[in-house]
N, CA, C and O of each residue as an XYZ file, in Angstrom:
436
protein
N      12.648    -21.905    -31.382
C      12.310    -20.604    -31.920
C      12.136    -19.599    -30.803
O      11.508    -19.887    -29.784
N      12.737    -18.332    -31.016
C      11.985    -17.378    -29.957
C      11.159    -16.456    -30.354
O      10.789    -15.927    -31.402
N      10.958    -16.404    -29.167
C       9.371    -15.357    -29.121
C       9.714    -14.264    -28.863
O      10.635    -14.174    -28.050
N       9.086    -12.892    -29.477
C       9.329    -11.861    -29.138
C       8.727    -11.579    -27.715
O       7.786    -12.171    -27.187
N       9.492    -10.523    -27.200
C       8.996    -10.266    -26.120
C       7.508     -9.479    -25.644
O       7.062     -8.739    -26.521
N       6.995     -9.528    -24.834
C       5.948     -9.244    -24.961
C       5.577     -7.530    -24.589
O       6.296     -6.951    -23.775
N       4.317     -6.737    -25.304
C       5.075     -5.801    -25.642
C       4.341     -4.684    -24.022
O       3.279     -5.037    -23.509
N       4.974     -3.663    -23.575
C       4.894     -2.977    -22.408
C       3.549     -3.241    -21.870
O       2.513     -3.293    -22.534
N       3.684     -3.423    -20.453
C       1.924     -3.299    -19.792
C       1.797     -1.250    -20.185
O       2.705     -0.420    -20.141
N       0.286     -1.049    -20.541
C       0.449      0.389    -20.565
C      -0.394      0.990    -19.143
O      -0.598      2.190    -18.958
N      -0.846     -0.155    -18.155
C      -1.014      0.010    -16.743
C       0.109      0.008    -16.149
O       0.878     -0.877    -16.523
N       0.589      0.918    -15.089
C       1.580      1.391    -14.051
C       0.845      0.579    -12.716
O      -0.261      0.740    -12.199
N       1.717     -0.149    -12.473
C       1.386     -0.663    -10.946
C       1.941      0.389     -9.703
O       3.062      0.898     -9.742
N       1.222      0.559     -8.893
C       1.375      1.425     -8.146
C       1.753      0.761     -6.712
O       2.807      1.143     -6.202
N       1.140      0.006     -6.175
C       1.738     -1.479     -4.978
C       1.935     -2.971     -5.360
O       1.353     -3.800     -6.059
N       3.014     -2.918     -4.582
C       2.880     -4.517     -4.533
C       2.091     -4.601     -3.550
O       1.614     -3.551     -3.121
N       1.803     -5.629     -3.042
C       1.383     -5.924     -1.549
C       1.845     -7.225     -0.961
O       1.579     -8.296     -1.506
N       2.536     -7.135      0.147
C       2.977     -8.622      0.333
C       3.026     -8.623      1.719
O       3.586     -7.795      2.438
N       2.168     -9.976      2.168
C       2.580    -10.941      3.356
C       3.855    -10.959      4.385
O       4.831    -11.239      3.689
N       4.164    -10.824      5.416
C       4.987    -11.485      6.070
C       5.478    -12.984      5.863
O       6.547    -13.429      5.444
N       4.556    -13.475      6.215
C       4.030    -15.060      6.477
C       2.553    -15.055      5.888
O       1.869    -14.166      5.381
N       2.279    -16.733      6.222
C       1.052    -17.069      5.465
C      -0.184    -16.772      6.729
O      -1.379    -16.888      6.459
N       0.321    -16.364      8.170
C      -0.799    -15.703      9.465
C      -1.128    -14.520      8.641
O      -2.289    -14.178      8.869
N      -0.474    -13.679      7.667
C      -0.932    -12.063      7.850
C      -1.515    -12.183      6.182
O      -1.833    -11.113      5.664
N      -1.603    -12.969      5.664
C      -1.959    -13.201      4.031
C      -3.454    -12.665      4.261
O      -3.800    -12.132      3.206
N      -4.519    -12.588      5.253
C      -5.839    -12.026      4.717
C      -5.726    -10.583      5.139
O      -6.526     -9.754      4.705
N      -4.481    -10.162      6.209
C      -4.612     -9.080      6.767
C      -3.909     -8.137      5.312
O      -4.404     -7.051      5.010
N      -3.178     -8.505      4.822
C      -2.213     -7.860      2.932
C      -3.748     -8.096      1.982
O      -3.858     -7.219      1.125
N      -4.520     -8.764      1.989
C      -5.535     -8.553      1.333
C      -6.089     -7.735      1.764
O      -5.954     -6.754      1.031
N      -6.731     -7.511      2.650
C      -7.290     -6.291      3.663
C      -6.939     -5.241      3.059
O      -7.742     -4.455      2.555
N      -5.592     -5.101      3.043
C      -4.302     -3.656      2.941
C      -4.921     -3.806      0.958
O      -5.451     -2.755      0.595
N      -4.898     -4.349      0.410
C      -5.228     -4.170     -1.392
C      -6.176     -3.873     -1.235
O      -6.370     -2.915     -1.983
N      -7.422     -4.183     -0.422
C      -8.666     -3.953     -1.201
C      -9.332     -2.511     -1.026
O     -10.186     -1.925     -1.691
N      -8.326     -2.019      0.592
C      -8.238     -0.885      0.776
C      -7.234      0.023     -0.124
O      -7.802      1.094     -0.337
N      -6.835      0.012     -0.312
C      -5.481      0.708     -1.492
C      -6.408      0.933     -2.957
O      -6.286      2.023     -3.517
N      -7.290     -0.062     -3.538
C      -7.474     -0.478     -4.862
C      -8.871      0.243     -4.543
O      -9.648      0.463     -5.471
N      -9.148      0.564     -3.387
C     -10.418      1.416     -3.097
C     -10.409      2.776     -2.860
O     -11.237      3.662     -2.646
N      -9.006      2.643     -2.986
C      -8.534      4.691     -3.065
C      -7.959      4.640     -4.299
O      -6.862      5.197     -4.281
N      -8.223      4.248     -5.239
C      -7.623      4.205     -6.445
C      -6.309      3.765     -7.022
O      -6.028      4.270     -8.109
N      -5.413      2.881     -6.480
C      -4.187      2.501     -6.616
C      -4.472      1.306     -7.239
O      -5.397      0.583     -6.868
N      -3.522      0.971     -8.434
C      -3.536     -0.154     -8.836
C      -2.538     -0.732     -8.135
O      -1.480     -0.258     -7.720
N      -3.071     -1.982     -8.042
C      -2.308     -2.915     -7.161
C      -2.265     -4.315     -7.416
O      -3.285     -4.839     -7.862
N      -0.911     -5.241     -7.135
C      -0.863     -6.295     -7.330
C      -0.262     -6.780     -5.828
O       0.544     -6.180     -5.117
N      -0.846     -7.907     -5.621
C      -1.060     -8.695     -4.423
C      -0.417     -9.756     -4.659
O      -0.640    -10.285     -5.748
N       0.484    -10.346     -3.817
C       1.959    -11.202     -3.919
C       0.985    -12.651     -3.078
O       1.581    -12.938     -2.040
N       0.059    -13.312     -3.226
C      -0.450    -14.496     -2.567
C       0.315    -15.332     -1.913
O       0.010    -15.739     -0.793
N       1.397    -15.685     -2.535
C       2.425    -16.726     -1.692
C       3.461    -15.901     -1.369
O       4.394    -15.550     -2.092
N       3.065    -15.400      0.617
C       4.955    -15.027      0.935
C       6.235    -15.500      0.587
O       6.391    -16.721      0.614
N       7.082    -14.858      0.300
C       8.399    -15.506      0.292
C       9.198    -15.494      0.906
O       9.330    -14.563      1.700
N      10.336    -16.767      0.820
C      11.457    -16.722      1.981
C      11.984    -15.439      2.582
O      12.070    -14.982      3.722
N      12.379    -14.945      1.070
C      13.562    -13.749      1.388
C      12.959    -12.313      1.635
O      11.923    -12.478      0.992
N      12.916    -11.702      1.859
C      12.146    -10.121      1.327
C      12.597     -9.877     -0.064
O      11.935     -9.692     -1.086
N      14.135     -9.929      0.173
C      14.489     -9.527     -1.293
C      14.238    -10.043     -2.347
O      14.862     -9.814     -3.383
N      12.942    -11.094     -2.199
C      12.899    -11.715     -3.386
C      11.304    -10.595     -4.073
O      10.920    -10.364     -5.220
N      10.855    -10.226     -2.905
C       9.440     -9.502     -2.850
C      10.045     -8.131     -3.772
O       9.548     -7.679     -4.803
N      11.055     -7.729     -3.175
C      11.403     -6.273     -3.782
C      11.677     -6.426     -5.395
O      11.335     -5.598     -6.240
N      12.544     -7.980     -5.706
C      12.920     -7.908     -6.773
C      11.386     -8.480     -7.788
O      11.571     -7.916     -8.867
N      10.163     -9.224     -7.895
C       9.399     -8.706     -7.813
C       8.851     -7.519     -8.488
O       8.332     -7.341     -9.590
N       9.191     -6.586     -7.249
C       7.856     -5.609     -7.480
C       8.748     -4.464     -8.486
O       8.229     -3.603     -9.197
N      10.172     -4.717     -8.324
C      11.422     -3.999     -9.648
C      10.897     -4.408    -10.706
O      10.431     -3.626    -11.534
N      10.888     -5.675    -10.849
C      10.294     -5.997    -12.381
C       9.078     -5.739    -13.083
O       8.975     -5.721    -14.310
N       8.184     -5.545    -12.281
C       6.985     -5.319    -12.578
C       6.701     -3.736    -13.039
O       5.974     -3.294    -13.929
N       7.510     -3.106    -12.137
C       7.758     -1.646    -12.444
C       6.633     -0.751    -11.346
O       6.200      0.382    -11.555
N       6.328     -1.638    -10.142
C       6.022     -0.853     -9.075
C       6.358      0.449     -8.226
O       7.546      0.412     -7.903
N       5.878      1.298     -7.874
C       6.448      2.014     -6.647
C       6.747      2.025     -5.769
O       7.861      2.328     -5.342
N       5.753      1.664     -5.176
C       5.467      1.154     -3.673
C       5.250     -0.324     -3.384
O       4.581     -1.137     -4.022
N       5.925     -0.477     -2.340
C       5.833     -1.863     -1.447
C       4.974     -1.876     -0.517
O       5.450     -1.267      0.441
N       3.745     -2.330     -0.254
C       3.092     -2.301      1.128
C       3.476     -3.459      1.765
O       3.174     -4.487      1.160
N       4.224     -3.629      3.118
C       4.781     -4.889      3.413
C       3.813     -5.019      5.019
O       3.794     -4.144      5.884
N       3.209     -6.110      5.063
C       2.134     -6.321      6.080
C       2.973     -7.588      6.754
O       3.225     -8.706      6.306
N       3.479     -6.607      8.698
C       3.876     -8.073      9.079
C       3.444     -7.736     10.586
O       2.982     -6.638     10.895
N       3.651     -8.852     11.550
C       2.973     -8.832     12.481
C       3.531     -7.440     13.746
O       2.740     -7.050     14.605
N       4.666     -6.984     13.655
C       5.040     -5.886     14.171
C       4.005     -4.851     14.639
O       3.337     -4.577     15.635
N       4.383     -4.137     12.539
C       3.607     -2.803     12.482
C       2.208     -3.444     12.655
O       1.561     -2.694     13.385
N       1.278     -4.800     12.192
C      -0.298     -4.797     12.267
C      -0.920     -4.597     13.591
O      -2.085     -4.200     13.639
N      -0.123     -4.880     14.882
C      -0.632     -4.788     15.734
C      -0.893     -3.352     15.889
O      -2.013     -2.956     16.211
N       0.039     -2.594     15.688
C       0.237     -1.098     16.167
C      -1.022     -0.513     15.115
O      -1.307      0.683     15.047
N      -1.533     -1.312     14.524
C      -2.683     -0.418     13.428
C      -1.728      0.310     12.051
O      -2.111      1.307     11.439
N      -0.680     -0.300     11.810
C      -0.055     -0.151     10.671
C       0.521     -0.592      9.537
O       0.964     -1.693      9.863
N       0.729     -0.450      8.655
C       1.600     -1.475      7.515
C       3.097     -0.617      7.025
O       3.293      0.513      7.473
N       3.566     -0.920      6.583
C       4.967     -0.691      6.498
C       5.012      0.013      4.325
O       5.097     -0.701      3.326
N       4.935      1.216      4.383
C       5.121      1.213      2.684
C       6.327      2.287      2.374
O       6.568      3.426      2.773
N       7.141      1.128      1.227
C       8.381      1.769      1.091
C       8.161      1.889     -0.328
O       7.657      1.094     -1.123
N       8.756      3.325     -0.523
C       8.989      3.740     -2.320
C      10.085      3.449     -2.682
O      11.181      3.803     -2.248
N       9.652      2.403     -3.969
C      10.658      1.629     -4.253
C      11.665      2.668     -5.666
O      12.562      2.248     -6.398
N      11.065      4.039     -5.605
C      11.881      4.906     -6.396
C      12.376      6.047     -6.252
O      12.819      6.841     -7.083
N      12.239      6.117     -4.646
C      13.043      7.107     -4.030
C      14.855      6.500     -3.628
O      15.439      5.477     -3.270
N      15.116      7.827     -3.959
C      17.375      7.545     -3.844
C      17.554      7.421     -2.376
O      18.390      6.684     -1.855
N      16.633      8.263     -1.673
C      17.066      8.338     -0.205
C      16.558      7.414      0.560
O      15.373      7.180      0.799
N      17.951      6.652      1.112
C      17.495      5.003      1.623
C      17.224      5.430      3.213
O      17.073      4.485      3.987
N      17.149      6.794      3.768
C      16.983      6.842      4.869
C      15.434      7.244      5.213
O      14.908      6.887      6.267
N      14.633      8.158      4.048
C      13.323      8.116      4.090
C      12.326      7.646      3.196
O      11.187      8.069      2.995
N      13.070      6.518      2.599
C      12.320      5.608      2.076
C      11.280      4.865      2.000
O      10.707      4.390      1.020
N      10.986      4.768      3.555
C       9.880      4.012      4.096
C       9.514      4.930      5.276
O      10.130      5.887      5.746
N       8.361      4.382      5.618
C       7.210      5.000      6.322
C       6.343      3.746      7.271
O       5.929      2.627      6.970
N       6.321      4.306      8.152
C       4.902      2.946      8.802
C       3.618      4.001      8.370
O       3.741      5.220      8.252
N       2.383      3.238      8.170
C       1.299      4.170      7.544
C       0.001      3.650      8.094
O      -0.474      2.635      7.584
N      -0.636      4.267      9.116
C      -1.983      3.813     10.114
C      -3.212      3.290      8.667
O      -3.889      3.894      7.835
N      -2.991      2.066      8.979
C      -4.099      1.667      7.959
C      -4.921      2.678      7.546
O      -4.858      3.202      6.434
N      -5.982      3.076      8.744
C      -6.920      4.207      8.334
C      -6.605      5.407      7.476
O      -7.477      6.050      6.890
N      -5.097      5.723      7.422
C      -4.848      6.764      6.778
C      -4.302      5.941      5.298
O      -3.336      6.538      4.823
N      -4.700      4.760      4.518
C      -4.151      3.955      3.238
C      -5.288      4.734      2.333
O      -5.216      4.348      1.166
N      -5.919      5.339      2.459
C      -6.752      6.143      1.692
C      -6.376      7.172      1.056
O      -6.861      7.530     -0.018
N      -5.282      7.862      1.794
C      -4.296      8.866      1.727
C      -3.066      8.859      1.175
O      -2.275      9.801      1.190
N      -2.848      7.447      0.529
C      -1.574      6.968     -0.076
C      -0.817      7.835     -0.978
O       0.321      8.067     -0.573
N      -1.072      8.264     -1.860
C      -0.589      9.442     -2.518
C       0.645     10.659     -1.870
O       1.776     11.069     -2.131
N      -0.232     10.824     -1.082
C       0.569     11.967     -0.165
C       1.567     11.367      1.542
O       1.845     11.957      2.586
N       1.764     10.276      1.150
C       2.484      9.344      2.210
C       4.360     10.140      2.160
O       5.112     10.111      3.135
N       4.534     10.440      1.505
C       5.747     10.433      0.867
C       5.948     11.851      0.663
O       6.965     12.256      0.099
């Protein structure tokens, strides 16, 4: 028998948040609890994955905006990496974003 589908979330997710690896998994928690403390709803990806593209596809389905992608690069530099996942222009798509300024998320873009 099938099941109907289930019917729209009427919450808008606003980040994903995802890991590099399983080293930066408390530092992407860090990055949510700050995000979800400036008012962004957010969903937090616990187990990194192989691919990236598996993260993006993901946060497509869910019907996210933004990607906050936490990897060891940008964390050192005091940054995380957030790309709008509904902007056309693949050249300013993304942004590196000084943690301290994730308060400010809104106006990143």
């Amino acid at each position: 028998q099938k099941r109907a589908p289930p019917p729209p979330l009427d919450q808008q997710v606003d980040f994903v948040v995802a890991a590099y690896d399983k080293s930066m998994l408390c530092n992407a928690m860090s990055v949510a609890a700050k995000l979800r403390a400036a008012g962004a709803v957010v969903d937090m990806q616990m187990e990194p994955k192989k691919k990236v593209g598996q993260t993006f596809d993901y946060a497509n389905r869910i019907g996210a905006r933004f990607l906050a992608f936490v990897a060891p690069g940008e964390w050192v530099k005091n940054e995380v990496r957030i790309k709008d996942l509904r902007m056309e222009d693949k050249d300013a798509n993304q942004k590196d974003v000084s943690i301290d300024k994730l308060a400010d998320w809104r106006t990143v873009f």
